[in-house]
PADREN-559331 format. One line per 5 residues: their letters; for each residue y, z negated, x negated of N, C-alpha, C. Coordinates in Angstrom, 3 decimals, m for minus. Example, Ala and Ser with C-alpha at 12.3 -4.5 7.8 and 13.67 -1.06 7.14 Angstrom:
<rs>
as = m5.690:m7.800:m13.190:m4.500:m7.800:m12.300:m3.300:m7.800:m13.200; m2.250:m7.080:m12.850:m1.060:m7.140:m13.670:0.030:m7.870:m12.900
</rs>
This chain:
<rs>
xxxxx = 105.849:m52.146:16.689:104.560:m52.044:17.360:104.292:m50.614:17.841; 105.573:m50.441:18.575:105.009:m48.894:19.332:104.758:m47.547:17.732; 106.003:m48.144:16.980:105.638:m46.923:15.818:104.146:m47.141:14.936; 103.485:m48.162:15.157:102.616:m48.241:14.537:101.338:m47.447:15.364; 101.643:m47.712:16.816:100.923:m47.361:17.691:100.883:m45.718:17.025
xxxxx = 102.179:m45.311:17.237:101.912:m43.751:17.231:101.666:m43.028:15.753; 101.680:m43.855:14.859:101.086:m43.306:13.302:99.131:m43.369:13.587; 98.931:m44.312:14.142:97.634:m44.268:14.622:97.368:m43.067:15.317; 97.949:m42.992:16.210:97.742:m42.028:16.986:97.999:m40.543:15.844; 98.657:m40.419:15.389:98.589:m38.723:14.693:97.506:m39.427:13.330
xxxxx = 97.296:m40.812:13.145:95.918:m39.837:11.870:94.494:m39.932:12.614; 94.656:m40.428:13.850:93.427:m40.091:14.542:93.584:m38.109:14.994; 94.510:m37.930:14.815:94.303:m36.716:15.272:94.397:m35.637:14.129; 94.669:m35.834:13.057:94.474:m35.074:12.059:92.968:m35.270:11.328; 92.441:m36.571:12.012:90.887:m36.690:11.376:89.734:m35.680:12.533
xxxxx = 90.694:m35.394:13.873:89.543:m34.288:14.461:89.306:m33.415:14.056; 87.845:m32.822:14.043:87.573:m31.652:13.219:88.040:m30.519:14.059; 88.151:m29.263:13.429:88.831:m28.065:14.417:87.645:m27.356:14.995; 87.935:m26.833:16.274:86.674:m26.314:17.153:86.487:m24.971:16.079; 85.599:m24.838:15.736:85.025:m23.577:15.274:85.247:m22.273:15.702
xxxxx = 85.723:m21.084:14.930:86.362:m20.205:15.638:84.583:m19.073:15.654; 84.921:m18.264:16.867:83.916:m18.311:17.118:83.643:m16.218:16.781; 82.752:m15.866:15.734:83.074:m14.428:16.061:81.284:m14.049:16.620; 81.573:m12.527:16.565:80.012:m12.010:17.136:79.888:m10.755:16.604; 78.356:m11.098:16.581:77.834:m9.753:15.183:76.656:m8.843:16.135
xxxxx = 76.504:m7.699:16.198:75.788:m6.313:16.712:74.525:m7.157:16.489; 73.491:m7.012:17.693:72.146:m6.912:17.877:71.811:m6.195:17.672; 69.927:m5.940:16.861:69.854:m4.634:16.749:69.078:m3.677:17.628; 68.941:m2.943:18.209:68.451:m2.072:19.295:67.034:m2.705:19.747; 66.201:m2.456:18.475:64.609:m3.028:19.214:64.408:m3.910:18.248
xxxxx = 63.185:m4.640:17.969:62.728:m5.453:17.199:61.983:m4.430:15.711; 62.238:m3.274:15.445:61.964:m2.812:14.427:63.039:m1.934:14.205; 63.852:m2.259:14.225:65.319:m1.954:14.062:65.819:m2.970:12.688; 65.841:m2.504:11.726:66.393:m3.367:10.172:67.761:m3.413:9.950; 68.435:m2.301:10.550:69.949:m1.970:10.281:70.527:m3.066:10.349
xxxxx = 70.870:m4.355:10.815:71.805:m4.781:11.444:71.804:m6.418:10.357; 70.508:m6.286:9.663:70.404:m7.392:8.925:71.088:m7.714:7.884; 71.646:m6.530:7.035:72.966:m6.666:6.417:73.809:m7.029:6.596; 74.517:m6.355:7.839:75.467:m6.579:8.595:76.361:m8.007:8.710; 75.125:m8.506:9.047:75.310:m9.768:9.781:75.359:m10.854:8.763
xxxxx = 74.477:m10.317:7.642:74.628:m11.460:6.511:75.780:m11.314:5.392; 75.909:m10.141:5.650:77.336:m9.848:4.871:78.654:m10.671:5.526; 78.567:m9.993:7.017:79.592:m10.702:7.627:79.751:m12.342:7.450; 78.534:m13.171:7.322:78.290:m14.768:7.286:78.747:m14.814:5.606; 78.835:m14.368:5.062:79.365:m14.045:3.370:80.736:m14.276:3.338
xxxxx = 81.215:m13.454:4.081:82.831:m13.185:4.142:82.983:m14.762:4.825; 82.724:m14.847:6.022:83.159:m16.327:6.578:83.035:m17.567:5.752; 82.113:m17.423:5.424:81.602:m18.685:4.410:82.909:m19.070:3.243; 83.132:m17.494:2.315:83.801:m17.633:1.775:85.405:m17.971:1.811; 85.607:m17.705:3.455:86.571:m18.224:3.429:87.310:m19.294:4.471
xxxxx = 85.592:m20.668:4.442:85.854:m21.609:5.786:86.824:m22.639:4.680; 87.348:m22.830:3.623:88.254:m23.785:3.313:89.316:m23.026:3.629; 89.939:m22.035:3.944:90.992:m21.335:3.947:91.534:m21.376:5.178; 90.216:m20.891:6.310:90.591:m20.682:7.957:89.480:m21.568:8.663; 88.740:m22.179:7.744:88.243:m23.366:9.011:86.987:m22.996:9.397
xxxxx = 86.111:m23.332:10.019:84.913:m23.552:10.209:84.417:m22.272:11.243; 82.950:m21.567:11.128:83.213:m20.613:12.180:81.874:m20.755:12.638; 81.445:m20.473:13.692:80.199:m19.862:14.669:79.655:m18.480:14.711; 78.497:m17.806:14.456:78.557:m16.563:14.848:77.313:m16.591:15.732; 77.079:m15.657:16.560:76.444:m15.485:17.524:76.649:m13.692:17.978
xxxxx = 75.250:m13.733:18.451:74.813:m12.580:18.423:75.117:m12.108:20.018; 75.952:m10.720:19.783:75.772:m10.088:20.924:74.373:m9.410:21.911; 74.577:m9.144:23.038:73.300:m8.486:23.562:73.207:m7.065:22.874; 71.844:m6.963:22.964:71.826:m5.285:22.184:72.394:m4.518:23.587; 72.799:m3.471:22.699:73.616:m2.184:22.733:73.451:m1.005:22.560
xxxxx = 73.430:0.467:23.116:73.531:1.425:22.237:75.240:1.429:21.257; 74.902:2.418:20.073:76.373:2.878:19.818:77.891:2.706:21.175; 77.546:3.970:21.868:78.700:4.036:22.630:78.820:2.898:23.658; 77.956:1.979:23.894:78.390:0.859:24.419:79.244:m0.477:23.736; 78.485:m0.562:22.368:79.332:m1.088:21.137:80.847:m0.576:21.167
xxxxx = 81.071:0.709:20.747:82.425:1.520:20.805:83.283:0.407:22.244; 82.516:0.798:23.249:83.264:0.400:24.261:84.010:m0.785:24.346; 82.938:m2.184:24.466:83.050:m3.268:23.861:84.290:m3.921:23.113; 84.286:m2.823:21.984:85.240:m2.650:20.866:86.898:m3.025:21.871; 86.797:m1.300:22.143:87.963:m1.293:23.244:88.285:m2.383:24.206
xxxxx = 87.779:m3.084:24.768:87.525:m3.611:25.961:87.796:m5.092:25.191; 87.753:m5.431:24.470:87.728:m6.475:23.650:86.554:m7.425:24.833; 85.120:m7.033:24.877:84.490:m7.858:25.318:83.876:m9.201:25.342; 83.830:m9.296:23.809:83.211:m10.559:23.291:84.235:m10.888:22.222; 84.233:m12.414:21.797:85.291:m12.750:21.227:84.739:m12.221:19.583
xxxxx = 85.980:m12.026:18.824:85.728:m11.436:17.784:84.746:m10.524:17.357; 84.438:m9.469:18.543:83.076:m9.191:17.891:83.089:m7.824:16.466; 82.649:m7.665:15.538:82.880:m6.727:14.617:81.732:m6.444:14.237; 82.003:m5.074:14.415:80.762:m3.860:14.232:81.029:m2.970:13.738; 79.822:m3.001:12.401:79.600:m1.584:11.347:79.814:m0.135:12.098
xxxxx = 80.392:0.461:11.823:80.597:1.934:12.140:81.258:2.835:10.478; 80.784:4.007:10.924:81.240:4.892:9.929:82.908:5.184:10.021; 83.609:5.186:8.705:84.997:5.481:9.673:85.668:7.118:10.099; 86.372:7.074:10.983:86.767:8.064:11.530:87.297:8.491:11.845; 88.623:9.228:11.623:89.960:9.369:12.498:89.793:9.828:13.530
xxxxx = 88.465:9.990:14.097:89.033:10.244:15.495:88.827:8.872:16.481; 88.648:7.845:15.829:89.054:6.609:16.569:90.358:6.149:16.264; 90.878:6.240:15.386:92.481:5.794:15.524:93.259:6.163:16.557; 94.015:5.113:16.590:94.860:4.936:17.933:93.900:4.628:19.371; 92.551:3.955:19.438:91.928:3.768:20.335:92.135:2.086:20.652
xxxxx = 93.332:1.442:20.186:92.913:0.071:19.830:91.793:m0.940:19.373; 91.910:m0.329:18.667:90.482:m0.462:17.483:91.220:m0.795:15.749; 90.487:m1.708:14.862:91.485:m1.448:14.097:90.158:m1.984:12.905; 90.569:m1.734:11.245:88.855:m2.038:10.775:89.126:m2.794:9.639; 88.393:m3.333:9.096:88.379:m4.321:7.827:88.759:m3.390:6.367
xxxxx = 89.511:m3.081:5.710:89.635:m2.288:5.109:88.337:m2.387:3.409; 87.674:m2.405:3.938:86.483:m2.109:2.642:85.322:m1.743:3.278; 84.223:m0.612:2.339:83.112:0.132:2.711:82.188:m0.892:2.513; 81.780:m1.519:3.245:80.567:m2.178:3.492:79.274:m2.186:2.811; 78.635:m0.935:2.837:77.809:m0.595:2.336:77.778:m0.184:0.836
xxxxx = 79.191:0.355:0.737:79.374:0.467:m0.478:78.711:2.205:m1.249; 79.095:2.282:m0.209:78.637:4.080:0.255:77.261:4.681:0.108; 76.321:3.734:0.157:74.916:4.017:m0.220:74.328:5.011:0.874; 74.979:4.665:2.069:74.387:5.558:3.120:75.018:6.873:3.025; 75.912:7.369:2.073:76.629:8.901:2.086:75.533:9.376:1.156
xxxxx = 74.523:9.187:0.749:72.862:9.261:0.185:71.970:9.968:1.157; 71.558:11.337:1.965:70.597:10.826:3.110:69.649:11.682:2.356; 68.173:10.741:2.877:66.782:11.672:3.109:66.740:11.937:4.120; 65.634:12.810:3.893:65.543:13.308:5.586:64.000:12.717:5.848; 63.453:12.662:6.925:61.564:12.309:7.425:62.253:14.089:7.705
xxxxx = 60.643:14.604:7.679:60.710:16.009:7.902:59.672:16.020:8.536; 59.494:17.141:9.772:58.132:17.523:10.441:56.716:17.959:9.689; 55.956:17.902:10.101:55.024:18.472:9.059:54.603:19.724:8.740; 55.260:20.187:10.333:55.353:22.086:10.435:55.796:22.435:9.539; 57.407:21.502:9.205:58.498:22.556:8.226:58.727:21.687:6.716
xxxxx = 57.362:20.801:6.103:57.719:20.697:4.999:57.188:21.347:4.266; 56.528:22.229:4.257:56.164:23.196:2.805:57.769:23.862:2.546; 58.306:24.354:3.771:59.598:24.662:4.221:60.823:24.464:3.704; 60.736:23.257:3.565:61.820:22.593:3.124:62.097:22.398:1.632; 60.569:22.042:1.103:60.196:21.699:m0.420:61.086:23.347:m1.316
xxxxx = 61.389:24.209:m0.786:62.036:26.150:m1.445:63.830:25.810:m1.135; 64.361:24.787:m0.606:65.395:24.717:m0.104:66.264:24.515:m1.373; 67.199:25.296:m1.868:68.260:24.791:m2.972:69.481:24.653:m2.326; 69.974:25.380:m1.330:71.410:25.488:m0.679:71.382:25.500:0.528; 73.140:25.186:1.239:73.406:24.968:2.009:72.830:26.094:3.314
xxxxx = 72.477:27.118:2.603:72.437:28.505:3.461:71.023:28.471:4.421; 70.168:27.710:3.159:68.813:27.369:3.109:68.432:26.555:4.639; 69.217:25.430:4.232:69.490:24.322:5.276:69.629:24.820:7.130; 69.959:25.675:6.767:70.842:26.418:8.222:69.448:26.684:8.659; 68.470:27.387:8.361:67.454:27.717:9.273:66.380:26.253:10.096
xxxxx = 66.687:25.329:9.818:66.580:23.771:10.050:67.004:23.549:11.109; 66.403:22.682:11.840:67.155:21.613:13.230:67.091:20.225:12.947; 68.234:19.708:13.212:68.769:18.631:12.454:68.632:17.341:14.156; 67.716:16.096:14.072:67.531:15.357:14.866:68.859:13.976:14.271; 69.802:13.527:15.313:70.541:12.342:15.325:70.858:11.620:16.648
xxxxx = 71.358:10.378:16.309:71.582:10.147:17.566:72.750:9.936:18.093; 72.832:10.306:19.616:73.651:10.142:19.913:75.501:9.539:20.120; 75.977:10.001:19.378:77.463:9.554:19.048:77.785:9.170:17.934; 76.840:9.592:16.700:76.548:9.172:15.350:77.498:9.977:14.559; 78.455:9.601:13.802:79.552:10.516:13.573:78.625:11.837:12.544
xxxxx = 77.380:11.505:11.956:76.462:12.232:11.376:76.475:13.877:11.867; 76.633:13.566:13.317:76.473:14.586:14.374:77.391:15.853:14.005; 78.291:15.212:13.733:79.933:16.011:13.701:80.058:17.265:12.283; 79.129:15.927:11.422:79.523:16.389:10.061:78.793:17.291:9.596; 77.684:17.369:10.076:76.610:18.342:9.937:76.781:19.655:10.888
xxxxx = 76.918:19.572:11.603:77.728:20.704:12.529:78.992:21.387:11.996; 80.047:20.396:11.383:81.116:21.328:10.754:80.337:21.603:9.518; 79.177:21.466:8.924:78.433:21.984:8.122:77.883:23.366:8.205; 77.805:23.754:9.704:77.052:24.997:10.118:75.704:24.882:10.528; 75.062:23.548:10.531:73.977:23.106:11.030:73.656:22.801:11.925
xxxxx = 72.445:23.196:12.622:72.090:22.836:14.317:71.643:21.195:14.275; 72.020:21.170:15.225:71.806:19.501:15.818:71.240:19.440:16.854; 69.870:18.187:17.228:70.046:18.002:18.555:70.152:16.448:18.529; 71.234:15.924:19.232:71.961:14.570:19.806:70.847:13.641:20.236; 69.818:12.700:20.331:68.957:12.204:21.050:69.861:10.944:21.445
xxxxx = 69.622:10.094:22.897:70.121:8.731:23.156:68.840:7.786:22.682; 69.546:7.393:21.725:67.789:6.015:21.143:67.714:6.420:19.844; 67.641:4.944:19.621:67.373:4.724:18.096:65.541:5.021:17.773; 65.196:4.731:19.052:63.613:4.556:18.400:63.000:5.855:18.253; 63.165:6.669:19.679:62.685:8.215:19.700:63.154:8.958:18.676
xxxxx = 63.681:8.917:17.982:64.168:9.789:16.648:62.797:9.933:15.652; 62.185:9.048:15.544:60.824:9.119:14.945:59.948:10.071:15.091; 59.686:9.466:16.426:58.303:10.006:17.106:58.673:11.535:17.023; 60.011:11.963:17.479:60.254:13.370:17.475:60.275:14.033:16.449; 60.811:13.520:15.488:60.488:14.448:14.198:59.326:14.510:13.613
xxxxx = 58.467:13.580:13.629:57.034:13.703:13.786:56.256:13.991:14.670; 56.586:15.271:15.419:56.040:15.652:16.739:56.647:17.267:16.593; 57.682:17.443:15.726:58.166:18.745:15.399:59.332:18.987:16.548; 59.608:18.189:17.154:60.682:18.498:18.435:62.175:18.687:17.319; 62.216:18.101:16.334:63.507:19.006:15.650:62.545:18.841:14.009
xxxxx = 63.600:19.536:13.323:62.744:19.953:11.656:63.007:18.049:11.116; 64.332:18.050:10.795:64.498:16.949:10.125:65.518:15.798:10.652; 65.030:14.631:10.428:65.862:13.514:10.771:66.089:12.899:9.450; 67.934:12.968:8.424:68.226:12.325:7.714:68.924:10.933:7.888; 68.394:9.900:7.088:68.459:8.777:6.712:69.487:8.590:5.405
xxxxx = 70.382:6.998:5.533:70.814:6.823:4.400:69.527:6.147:3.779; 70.321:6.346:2.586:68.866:6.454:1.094:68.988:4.696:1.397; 69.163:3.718:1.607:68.889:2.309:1.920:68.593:1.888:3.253; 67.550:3.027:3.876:67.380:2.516:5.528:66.436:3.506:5.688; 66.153:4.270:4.764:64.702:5.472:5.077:63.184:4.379:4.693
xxxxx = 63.297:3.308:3.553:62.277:2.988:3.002:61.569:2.067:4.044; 62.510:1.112:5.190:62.417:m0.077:5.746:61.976:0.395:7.365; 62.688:1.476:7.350:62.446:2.332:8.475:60.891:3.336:8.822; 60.625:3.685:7.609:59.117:4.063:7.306:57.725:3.204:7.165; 58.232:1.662:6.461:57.650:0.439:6.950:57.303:0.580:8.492
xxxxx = 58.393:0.782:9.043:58.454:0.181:10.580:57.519:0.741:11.375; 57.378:2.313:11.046:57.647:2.987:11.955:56.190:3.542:11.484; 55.065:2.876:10.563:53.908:3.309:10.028:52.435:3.711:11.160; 53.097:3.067:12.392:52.505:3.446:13.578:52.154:4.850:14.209; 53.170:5.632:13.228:53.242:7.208:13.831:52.880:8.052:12.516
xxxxx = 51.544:8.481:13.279:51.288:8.948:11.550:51.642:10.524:11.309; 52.042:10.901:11.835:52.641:12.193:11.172:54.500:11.711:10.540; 54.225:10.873:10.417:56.015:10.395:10.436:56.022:10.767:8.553; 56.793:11.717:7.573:56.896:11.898:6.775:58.144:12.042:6.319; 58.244:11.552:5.185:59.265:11.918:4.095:59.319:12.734:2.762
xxxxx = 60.189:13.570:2.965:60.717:14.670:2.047:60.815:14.115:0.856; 60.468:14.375:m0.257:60.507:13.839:m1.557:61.456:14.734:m2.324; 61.918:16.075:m1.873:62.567:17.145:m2.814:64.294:16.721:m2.356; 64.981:16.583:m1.361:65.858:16.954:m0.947:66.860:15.691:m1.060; 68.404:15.636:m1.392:69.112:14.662:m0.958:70.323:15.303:m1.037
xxxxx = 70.814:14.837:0.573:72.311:15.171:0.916:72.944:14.460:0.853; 74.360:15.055:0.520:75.768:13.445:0.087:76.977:14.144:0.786; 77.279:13.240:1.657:78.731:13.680:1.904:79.720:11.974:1.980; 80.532:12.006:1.785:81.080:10.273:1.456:81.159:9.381:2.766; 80.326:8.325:3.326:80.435:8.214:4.274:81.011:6.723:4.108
xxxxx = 82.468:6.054:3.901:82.650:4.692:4.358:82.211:3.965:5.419; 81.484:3.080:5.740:81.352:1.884:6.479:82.133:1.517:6.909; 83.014:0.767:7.902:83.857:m0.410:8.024:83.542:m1.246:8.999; 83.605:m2.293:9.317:83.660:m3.548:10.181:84.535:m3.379:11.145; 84.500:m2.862:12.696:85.762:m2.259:13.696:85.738:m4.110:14.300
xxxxx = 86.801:m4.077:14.907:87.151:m5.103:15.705:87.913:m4.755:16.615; 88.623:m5.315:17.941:89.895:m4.759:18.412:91.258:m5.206:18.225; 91.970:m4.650:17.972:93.252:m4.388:17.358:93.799:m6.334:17.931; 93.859:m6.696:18.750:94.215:m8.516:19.018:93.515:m9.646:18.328; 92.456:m9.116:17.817:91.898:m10.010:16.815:91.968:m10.090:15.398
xxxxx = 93.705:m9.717:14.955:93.799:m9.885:13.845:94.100:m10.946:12.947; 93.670:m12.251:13.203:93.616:m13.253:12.806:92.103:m13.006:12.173; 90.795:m13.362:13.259:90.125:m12.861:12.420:89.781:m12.014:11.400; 90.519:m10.256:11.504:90.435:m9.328:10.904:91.021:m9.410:9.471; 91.986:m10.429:9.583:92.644:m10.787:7.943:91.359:m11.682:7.376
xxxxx = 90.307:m12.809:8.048:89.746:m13.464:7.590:88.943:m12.630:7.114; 88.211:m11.664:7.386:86.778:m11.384:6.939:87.045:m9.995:6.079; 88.827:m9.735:5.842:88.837:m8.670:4.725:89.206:m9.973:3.778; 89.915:m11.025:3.756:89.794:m11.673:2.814:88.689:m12.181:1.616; 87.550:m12.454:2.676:86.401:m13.010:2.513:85.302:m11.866:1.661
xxxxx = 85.758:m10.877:2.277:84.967:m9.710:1.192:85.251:m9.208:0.371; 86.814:m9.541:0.101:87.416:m9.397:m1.199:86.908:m10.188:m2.236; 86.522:m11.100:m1.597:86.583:m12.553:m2.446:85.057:m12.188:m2.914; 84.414:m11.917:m2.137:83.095:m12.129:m2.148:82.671:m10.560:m3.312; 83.363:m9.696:m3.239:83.382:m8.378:m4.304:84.002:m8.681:m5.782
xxxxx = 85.136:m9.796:m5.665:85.375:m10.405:m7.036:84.980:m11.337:m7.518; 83.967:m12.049:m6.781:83.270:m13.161:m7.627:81.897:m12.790:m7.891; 81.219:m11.305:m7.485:80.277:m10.917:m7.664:79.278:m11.016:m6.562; 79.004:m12.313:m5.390:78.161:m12.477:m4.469:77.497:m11.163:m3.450; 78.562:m10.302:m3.583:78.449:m9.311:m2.525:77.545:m8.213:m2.847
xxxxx = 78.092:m7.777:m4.434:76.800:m6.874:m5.127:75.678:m7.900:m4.996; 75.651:m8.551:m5.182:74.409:m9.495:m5.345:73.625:m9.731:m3.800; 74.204:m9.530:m2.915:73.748:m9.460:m1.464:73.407:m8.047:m1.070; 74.202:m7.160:m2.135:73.629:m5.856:m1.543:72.627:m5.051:m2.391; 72.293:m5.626:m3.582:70.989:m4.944:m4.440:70.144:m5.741:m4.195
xxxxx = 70.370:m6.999:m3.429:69.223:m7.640:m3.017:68.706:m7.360:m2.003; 69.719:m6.537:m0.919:69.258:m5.983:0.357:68.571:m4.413:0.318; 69.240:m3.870:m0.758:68.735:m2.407:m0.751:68.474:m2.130:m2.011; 68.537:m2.569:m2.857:68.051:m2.464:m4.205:66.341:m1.410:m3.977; 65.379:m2.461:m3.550:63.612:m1.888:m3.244:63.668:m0.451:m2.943
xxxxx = 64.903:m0.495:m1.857:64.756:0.518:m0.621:65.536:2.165:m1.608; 66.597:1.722:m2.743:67.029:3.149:m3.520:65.743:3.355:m4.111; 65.296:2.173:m5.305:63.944:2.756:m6.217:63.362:3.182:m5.624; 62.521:3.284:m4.183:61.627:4.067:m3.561:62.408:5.161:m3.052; 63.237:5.543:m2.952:64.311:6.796:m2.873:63.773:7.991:m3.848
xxxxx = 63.892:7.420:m4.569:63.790:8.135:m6.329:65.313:9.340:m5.830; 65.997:8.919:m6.087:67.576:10.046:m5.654:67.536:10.537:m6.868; 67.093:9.972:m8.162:67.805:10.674:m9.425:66.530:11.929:m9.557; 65.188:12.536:m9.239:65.100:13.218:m8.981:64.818:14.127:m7.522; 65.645:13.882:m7.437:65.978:15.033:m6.246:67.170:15.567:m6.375
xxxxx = 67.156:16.990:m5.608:68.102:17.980:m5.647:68.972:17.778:m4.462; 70.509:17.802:m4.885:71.586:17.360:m4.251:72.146:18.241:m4.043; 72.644:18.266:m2.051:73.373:19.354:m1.650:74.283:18.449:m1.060; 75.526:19.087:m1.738:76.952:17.950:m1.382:77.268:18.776:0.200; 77.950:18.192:1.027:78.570:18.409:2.165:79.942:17.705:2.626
xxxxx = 80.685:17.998:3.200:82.205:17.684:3.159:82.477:16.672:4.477; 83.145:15.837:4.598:83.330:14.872:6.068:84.466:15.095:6.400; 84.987:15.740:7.262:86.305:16.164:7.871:86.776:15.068:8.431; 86.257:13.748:8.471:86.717:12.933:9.458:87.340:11.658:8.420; 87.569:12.152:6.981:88.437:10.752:6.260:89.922:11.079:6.235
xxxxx = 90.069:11.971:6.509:92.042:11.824:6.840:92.331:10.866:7.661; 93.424:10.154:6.829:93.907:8.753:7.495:93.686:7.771:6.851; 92.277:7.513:6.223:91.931:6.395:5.899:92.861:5.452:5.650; 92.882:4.322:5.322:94.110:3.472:4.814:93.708:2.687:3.318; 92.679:3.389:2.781:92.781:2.652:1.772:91.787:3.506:0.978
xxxxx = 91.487:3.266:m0.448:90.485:3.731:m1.405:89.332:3.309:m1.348; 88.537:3.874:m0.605:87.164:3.057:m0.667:86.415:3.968:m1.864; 86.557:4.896:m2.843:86.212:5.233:m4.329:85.681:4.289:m5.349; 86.336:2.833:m5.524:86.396:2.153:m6.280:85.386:1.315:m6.360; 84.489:0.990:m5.014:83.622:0.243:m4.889:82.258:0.954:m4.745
xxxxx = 82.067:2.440:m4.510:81.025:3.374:m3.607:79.946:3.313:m5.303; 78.904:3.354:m4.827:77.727:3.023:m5.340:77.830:4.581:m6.242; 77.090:4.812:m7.348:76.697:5.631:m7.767:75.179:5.606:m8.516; 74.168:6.514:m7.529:72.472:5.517:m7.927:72.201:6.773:m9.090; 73.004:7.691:m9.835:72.732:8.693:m11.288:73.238:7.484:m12.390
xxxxx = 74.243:6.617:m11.715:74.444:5.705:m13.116:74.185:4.722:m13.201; 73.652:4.176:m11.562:73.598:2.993:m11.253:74.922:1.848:m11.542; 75.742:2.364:m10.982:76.901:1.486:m11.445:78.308:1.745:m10.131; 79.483:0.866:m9.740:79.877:0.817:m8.737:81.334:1.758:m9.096; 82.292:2.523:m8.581:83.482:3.303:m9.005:83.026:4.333:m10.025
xx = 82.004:4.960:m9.962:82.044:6.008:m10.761:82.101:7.316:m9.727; 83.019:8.654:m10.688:83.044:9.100:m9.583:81.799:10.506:m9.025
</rs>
């Protein structure tokens, strides 16, 4: 009797379903803010693909954030699982921070246009080289590793806090140019059609290699194995290209990158990396993924 009792008892308990593990994905700054819509559906990609493996999950959206409050977060392990797109960087290693090892984006954003003032685009349109570039003021925001790279470029910067004022200012002439990755200038110019001096450069495109990764903090590596699994999975069965020419596909063709003139620039900040992100990085001259 009693052993029957307790076989009951364990397949009633192997028939409970498991509480849903629960992660959290970046809000995006304002309501015309597009960035984050990838993000988030990429991330629901990876989970999906791998709820027979680790079980059922929840995601839910954090409160918006700037950058360096995100960063913080990170550290602080504030919210459970939360993982957020950032560029990678050695100068976050060793911050207890730790990242999904694949480029997200798939390096489309190491692509940038710039919106240019209207003072300095006749200006800009004579520009072939780096030397050229230098007489330019370069608008980013605040804590944007962009900041860094363009500066060890030899280029002036000015830092703004806000995603939104970056607009209005470069269409106001308060700096020459604000560059965009080539899959976030087209959606962003949608947005932002309110400001009508707001223009884009048709001559110019800068490349320096910028990986993506998914940060989390270093105790959530249970999750952190799930959602590099899941994008593995999701890059070898094809879904993922397929989520990302469906997301930015519109936004390169209105780019037009294959004519424009390309000034390469160098990122001091990939020593360390832990892995090859080469193999997957977009190439929009061949249209094709690992070329180099």
């Amino acid at each position: 009797m009693y052993r029957l009792l307790f076989l009951i008892f364990c397949l009633s308990l192997s028939s409970t379903p498991m509480a849903a593990t629960r992660f959290t994905y970046i809000s995006p700054e304002s309501e015309r803010d597009p960035r984050m819509t990838y993000d988030r559906e990429l991330l629901r990609l990876a989970l999906d693909k791998t709820r027979d493996t680790f079980g059922d999950y929840e995601l839910v959206p954090a409160p918006t954030m700037t950058k360096a409050r995100v960063r913080l977060s990170l550290q602080l392990n504030s919210f459970t699982n939360l993982f957020a797109m950032d560029s990678y960087s050695s100068a976050r290693d060793g911050k207890g921070l730790a990242y999904v090892r694949f480029p997200i984006h798939l390096g489309i954003v190491s692509y940038r246009v710039c919106f240019v003032s209207p003072q300095q685009q006749a200006a800009l349109a004579e520009v072939d080289d780096l030397a050229g570039l230098r007489h330019f003021t370069f608008g980013q925001g605040k804590g944007w590793l962009d900041v860094e790279i363009l500066r060890h470029a030899g280029l002036k910067v000015v830092e703004v806090d806000g995603y939104e004022i970056l607009f209005k200012m470069v269409a106001r002439g308060r700096f020459d140019l604000l560059c965009r990755g080539a899959s976030e200038l087209r959606s962003e110019l949608l947005t932002h059609k309110d400001i009508g001096d707001l223009k884009m450069d048709p001559y110019l495109l800068l490349y320096y290699p910028l990986p993506r990764v998914f940060y989390t903090n270093m105790a959530n590596g249970e999750a952190l194995k799930r959602v590099e699994t899941g994008l593995r999975q999701a890059w070898q069965d094809g879904s993922l290209q397929a989520l990302w020419r469906q997301s930015f596909g519109p936004a390169i063709a209105f780019a037009g990158l294959k004519q424009r003139r390309m000034l390469r620039l160098e990122n001091p900040f990939l020593e360390g990396i832990s892995f090859d992100y080469r193999p997957y990085f977009y190439n929009p001259m061949t249209d094709r993924f690992g070329d180099p």
